[in-house]
Structure formats: structure tokens, C-alpha cells
KEPA-18150 format. One record per atom (N, C-alpha, C): x, y, z; residue in one letter. Coordinates in steps of 0.2 Angstrom, whole numbers, plus 5000, padded with zeros to 4 digits. Layout:
N
XYZA/...
***
This chain:
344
500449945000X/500050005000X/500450065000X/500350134997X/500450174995X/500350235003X/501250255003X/501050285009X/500850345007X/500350375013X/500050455010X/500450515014X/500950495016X/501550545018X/502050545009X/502050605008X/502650615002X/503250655005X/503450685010X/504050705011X/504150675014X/503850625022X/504250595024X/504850605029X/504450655032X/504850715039X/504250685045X/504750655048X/504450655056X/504650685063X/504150715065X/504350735072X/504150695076X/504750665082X/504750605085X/505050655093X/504350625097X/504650645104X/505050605109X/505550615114X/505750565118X/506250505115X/506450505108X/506950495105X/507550455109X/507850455115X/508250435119X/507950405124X/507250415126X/506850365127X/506950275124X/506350245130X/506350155126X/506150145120X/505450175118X/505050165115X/505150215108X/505250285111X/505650335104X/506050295103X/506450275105X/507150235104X/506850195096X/506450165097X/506450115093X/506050145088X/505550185087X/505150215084X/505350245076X/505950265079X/506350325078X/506750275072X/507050235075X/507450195073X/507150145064X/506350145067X/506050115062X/505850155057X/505850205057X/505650245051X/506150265049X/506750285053X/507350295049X/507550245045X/507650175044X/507550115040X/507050125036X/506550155037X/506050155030X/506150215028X/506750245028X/507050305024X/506650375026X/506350375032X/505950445033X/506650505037X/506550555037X/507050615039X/506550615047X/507150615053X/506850615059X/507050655063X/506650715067X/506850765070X/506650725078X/507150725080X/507050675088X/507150745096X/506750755097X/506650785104X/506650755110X/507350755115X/507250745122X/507650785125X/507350785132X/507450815137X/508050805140X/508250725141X/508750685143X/508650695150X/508250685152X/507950695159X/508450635164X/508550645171X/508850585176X/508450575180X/507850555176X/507350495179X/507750445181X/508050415177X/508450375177X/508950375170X/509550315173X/510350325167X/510250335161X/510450435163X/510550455156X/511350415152X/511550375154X/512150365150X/511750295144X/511250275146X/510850245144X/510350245139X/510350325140X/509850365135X/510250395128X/510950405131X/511650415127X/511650395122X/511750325124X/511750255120X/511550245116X/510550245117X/510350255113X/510150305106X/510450365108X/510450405104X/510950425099X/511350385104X/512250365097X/512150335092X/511650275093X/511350235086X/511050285082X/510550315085X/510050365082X/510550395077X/510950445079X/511450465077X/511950445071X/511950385073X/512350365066X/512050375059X/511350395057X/511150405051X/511150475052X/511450495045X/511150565041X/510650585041X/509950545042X/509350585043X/508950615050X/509350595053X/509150595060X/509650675063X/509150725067X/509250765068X/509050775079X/509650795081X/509350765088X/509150855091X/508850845095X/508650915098X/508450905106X/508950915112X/508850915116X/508650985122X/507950965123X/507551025124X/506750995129X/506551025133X/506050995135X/505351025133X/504850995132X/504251025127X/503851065130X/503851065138X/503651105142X/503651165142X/504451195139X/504751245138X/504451295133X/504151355131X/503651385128X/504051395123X/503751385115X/504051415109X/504651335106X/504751325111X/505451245111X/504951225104X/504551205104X/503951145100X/503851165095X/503451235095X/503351295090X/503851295086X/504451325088X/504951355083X/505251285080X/505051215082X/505351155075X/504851155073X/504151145073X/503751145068X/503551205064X/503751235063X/503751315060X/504351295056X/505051265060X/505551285054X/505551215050X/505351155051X/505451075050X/504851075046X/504351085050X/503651065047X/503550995045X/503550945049X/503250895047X/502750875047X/502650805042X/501850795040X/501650735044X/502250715050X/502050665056X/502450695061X/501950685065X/502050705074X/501950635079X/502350595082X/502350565085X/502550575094X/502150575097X/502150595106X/502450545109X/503050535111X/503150485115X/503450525122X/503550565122X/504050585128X/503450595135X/503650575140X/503150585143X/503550565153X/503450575157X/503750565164X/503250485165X/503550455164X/503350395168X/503450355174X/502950325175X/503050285181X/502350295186X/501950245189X/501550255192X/501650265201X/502150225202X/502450235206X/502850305210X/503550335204X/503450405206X/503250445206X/502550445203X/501950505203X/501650505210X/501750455216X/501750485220X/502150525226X/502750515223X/503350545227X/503350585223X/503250615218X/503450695212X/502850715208X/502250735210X/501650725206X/501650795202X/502150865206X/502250895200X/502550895193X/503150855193X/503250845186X/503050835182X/502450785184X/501950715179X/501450775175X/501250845178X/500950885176X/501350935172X/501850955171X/502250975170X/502450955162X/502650885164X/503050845157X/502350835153X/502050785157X/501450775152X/500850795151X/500450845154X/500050905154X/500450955150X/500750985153X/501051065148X/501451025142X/501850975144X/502050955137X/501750965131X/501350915133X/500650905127X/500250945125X/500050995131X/499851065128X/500351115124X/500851105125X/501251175119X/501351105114X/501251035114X/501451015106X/500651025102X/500151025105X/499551025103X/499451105100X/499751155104X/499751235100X/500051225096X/500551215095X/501351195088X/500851175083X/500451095083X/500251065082X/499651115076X/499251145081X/498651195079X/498751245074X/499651255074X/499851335069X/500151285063X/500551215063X/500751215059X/500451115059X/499951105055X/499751045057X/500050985053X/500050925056X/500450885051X/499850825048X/500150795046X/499450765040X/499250705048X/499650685050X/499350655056X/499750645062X/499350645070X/499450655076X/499650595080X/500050565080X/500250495085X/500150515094X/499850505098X/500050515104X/499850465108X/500550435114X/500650385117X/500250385122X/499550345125X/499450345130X/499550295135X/499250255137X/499250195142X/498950165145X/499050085147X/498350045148X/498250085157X/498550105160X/498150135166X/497850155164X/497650185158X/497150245157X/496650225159X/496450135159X/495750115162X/495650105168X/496250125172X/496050145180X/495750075183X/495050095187X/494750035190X/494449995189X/494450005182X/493849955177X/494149875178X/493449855181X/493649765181X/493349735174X/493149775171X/492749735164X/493449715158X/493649655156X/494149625153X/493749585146X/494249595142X/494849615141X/494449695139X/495049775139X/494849825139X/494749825134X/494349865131X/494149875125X/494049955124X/494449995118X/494250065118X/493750105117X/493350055117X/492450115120X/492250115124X/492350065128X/492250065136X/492450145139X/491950135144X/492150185152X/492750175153X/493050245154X/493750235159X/493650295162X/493250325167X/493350365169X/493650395178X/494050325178X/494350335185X/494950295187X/495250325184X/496050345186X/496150315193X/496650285194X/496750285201X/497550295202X/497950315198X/498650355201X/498550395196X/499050465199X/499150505196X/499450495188X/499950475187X/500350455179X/499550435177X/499150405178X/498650375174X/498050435171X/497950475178X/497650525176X/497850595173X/498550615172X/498650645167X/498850615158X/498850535157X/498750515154X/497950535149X/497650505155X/496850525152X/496750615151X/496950655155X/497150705153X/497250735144X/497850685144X/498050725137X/497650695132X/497250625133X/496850595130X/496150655126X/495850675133X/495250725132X/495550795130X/496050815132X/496350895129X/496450875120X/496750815119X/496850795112X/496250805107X/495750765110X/495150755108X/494750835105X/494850885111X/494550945108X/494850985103X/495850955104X/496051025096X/495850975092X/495750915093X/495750885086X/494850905081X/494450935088X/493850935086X/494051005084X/494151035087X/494251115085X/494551135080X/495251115080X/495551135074X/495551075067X/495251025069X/495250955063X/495750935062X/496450925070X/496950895069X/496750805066X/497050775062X/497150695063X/497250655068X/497250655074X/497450615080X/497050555083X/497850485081X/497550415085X/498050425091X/497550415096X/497950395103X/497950305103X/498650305104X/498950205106X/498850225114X/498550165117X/498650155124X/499150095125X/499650105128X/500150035128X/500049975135X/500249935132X/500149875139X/500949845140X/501149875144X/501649855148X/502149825144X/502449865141X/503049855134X/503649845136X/503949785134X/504749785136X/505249755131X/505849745135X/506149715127X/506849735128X/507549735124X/508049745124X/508049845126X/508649875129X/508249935129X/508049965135X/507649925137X/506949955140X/507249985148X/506850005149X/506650075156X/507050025161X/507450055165X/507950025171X/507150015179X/506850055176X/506350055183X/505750015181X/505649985175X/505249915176X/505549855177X/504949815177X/505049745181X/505549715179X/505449685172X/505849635169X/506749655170X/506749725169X/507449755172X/507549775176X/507349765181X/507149765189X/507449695190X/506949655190X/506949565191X/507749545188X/507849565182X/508449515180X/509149555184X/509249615186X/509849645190X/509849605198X/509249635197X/509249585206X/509449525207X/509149485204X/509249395201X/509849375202X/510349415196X/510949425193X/511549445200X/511249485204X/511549525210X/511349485219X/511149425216X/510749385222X/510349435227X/509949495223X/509549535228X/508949515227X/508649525234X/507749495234X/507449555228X/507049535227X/506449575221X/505849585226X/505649655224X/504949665228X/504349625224X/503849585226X/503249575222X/502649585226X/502349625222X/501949665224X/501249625225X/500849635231X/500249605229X/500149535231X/500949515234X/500849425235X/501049385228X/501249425224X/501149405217X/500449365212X/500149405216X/499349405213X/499049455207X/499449445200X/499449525198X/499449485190X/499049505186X/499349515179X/499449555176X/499949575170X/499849585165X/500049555158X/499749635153X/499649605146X/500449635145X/501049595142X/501549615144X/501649595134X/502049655133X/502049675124X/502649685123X/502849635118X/503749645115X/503649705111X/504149765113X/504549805108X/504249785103X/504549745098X/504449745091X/503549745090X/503349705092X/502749715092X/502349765093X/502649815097X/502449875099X/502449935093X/503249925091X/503349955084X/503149935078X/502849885077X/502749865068X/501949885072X/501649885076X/500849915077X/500849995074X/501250025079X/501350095078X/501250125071X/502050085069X/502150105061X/501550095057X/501150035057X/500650015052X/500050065053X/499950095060X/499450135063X/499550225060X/500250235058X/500250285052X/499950315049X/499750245044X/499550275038X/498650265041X/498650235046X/497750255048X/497650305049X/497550355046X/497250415049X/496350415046X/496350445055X/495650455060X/495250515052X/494750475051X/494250515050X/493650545052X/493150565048X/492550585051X/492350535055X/491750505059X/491450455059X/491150425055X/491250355053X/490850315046X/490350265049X/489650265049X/489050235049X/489250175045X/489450175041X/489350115034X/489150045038X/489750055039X/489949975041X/489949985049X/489349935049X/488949945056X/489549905061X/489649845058X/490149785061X/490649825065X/490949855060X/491549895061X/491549955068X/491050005067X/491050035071X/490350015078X/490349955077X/490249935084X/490749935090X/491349905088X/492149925094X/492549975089X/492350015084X/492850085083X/492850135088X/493350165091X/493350205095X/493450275093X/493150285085X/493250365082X/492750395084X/493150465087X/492650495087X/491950525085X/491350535085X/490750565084X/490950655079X/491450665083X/491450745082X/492050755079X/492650715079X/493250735078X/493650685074X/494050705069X/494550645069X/495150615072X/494950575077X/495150565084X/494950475085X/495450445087X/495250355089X/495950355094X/495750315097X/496050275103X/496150215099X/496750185101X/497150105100X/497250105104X/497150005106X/497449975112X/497949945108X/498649925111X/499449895107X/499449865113X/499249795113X/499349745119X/499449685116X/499549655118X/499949555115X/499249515118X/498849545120X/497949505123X/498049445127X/498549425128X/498549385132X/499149395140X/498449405145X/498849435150X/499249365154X/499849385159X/500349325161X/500149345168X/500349305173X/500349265180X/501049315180X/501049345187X/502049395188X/502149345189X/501949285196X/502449245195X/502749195190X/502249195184X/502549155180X/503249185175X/502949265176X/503549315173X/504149305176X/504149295182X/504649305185X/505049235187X/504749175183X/504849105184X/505249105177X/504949135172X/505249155165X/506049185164X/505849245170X/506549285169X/507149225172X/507149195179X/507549145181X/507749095177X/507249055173X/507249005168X/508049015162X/507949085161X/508549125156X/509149165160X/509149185164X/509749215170X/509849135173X/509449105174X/509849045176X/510249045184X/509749065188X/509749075194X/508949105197X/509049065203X/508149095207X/508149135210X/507549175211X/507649245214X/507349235220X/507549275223X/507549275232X/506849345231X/506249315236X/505749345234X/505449375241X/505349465240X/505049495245X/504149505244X/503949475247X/503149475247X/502949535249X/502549565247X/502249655249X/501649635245X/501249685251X/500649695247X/500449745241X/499649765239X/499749795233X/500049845233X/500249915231X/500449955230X/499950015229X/499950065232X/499450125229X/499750155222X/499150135221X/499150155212X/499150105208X/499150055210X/499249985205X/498649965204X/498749935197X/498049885196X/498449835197X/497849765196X/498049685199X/498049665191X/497849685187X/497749655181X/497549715173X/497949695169X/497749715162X/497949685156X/497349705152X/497249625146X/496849685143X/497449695136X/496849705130X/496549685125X/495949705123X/495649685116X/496049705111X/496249685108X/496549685101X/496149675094X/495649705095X/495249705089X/495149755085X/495249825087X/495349865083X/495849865078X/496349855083X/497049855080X/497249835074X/496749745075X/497049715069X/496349705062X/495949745065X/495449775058X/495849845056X/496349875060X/496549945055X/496949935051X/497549865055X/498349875052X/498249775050X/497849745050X/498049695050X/498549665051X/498649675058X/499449635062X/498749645070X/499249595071X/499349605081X/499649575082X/500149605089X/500649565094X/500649505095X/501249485094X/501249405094X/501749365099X/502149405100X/502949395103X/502549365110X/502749285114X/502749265118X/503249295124X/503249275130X/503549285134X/504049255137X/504049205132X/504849145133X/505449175127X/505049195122X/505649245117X/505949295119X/505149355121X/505549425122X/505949425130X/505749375134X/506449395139X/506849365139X/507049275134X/507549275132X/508049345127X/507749375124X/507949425119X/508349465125X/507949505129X/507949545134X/508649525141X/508749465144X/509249435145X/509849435143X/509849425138X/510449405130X/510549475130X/510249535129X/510449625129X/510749615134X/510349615142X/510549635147X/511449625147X/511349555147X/512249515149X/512549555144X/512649565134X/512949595132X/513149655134X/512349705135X/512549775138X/513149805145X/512949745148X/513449755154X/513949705155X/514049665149X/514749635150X/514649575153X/514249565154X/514149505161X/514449445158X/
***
């Protein structure tokens, strides 16, 4: 299929990020020019973020810009002088866990972020809006698997509800102004790369360090836990869907379509739909470190759900793919990085 970008200039947020990382990296491969914006924040090792952004680096198309989106005018003045016809959101302050100890930031990075890239967005529009949301978004909902026209109206950590935030702020410039904009909710992405303060990179250091691991909940918890790769080849294919008016046609279809009524605007769930047992996660990562992990029992955590499972049916009515990557693959993949990265 025939892509409907002709210049093929992307604006990519969070770039030395996990998930920009990889993003970023993909369309650079499929020949797009990539203006990559991070903050390089010490949420955690920035040498890490470095790294990442060295590869980046390596190609001629790829242009780095270290600057925070929160900053007035930062946003504005590369889409004014760049102008590209993809805007991809990935930069954002994660964690649900430090959203209790720093709840100003979360508003700051991912509230005011998103509001100066949605002005930018308004004066110089690109042919379409990517913006990264999350399966907390569904907060307390016990109704499984999630599905993106359901209720989600209640948030139970912070990270979750400025998430939903940028969801509903998104919603109105796209009504306003007729920006294009598909929000991705993610289900617990990992993979080579990934975030130093998740689990799977949590568990296999500790493991590795004969240190206990906290399990949260007694280990009574699932999630829909989604390889990298399968996160990216969603993404990319989700591209070239852009959100139109709303279509009556096909009734089937817009039974679980999540397009807006008023806006060109949808919500995707990027999940592998098949949620995992921690302890089985965590029997998996041992399986491959090849040592057992010394286990701290703790109860739930404020701000946690116990469980999340996506439906995966939109996804693979717009792009025809879904996540497929097991979890005896991705954290053998995950493993095998860890021990090269750090020489082990």
C-alpha cells in the first residue's frame, strides 16, 4: 500500500527514550528524515539514554534536539521551521509509582508538554497526530479484556490520570482545529532497551545480584505484557490510519471503533491480549538468568491495578497485524541484551 506521507519528515518525541528509541529507529529504516526531541531527563541512566541515541545518530537523517516540550515556543519553533507531516508523542514522565513521590512533574512533562505540542500542532498541522497513551488509562475497570469504547473514567494513580488528561485535551483540538489524531494505549512494553525502573529490568539485575525482588500483591497480579517489536510494527502500520470523520457504513465495524462522533480522533489498544501470571514472569526471567530469585512478598501498592488484558480487535481490523511475541522469546531476547550490555 501506497504511503500518503510524500516528504516523509517525522517529528518523534522522547527519542532517547525506550519506545522513541525504537520508533525512531523504524522509520529511519524505511527512509523517513527524523527530527527526535528529548529532554534527557535523570529519571533514570542518562548514559543509557546516550546509548541509545548514538545509534540514532549514526544515520544522516536523523536530527537530535535536546530540549523539554514544556518549555514555551521549544515545539513551536521546530514545527514552524521542520514542518512535518508526522508528529509522533512519545515523551512523557513515567512511572505510576513515582507519581506519587513527584506528582508535579507528571503535570508538567505530560500535561503542559502535550499542551504546547497540541498549539505547535494547531499553527502548523501535520497530516497526522500519534499520541502515546496507556493501559492505566482504564484505572478501576474490572470489565476484561479492555476494550476502547468502554468507560474509563477513573484513574486511580496520578501517571494514569494525566494520561487520560492528554487523552480528552487531544480530543478537543482535534475537534476544534480537525487535527488527525490516533491515541495508542500501551500494555506493559518491554524488550532489549527498556526502562531500568520496570519489572523485567528490575527482576533480571536483582536475580543476577542475588538481591530479593519486591512482588507486589503476594504475586497475585497480571499483566498483558507486549514485546518492543510488536509494539513498533503496530505503531508504524497505525500511520497510515488516519482517523476520519465518523463512518455509519459498516455497522460491524464501528460497533468496537473507537472514532470519534465529532472529531478525527480513535483510541488503539497495542497489547499481545494475552495477560501472564507475575509469577510466572518471574519464573520465566529465572528460567533464562539461570538462577532463582530470592522473593520479598508485599502487598498491593497504591496506584496499581491487579490486572490488564487488552482487546486487540481494533488494532487488527485497521493494520492487520497483532502482537504475537510470547514471553519465553521476548525475555530470552531481553536477558541476552542485558548480559551483552553490561558485559556479564
Amino acid at each position: 500500500m501506497k504511503s500518503k506521507f510524500e516528504k516523509k519528515t517525522a517529528l518523534v518525541t522522547g527519542t532517547a527514550g525506550f519506545i522513541g528509541f525504537y520508533i525512531a529507529r523504524k522509520l529511519l529504516s524505511k527512509g523517513w528524515k527524523i527530527i527526535g526531541i528529548d529532554s534527557m531527563s535523570e529519571y533514570y541512566d542518562v548514559l543509557l539514554k546516550r546509548r541509545r541515541e548514538s545509534i540514532l545518530l549514526q544515520s544522516p537523517n536523523y536530527k537530535s534536539v535536546h530540549a523539554k516540550l514544556e518549555d514555551k515556543d521549544v515545539i513551536l519553533d521546530l514545527l514552524s521551521n521542520e514542518k512535518p507531516d508526522l508528529v509522533i508523542h512519545l515523551a512523557a514522565q513515567a512511572g505510576v509509582r513515582y507519581s506519587i513521590e513527584n506528582p508535579r512533574i507528571y503535570l508538567e512533562s505530560n500535561v503542559s508538554g502535550t499542551f504546547e505540542l497540541l498549539e505547535a500542532a494547531r499553527a502548523y498541522p501535520p497530516t497526522h497526530l500519534l499520541i502515546a497513551s496507556t493501559s492505566s488509562a482504564y484505572g478501576a475497570s474490572d470489565k476484561m479484556p479492555y476494550k476502547e469504547i468502554d468507560n474509563s473514567d477513573h484513574q486511580i494513580s496520578l501517571y494514569a490520570a494525566t494520561k487520560k488528561s492528554i487523552e480528552n485535551i487531544s480530543h478537543s483540538y482535534s475537534h476544534l482545529f480537525g487535527l488527525p489524531t490516533t491515541i495508542f494505549r500501551f500494555f506493559t512494553v518491554y524488550g532489549p532497551w527498556g526502562r531500568p525502573d520496570m519489572a523485567l529490568f528490575k527482576f533480571t539485575k536483582s536475580i543476577l545480584q542475588n538481591e530479593k525482588i519486591d512482588v507486589y500483591n503476594y504475586g497475585k497480579m497480571k499483566r498483558d505484557f507486549t514485546y518492543i517489536d510488536d509494539l513498533v510494527e503496530s505503531v508504524f502500520r497505525l500511520i497510515d490510519c488516519i482517523p476520519e470523520t465518523k463512518n455509519e457504513k459498516n455497522k460491524e465495524f464501528a460497533k468496537f471503533d473507537s472514532i470519534s462522533s465529532v472529531a478525527p480522533y480513535r483510541i488503539v489498544n497495542i497489547g499481545n491480549s494475552k495477560p501472564i501470571e507475575l509469577m510466572q514472569f518471574i519464573r520465566t526471567i529465572e528460567k533464562f538468568v539461570g538462577k532463582k530469585a530470592k522473593l520479598n512478598m508485599m502487598p498491593l501498592q497504591a496506584g496499581d491495578i491487579t490486572a490488564t488484558y487488552a482487546d486487540n480487535k481494533l488494532l487488527e481490523k485497521l493494520t492487520g497485524y497483532t502482537p504475537k511475541t510470547t514471553v519465553d522469546i521476548g525475555i530470552k531476547k531481553f536477558v541476552d541484551w542485558y548480559r551483552n550490555y553490561y558485559q556479564l
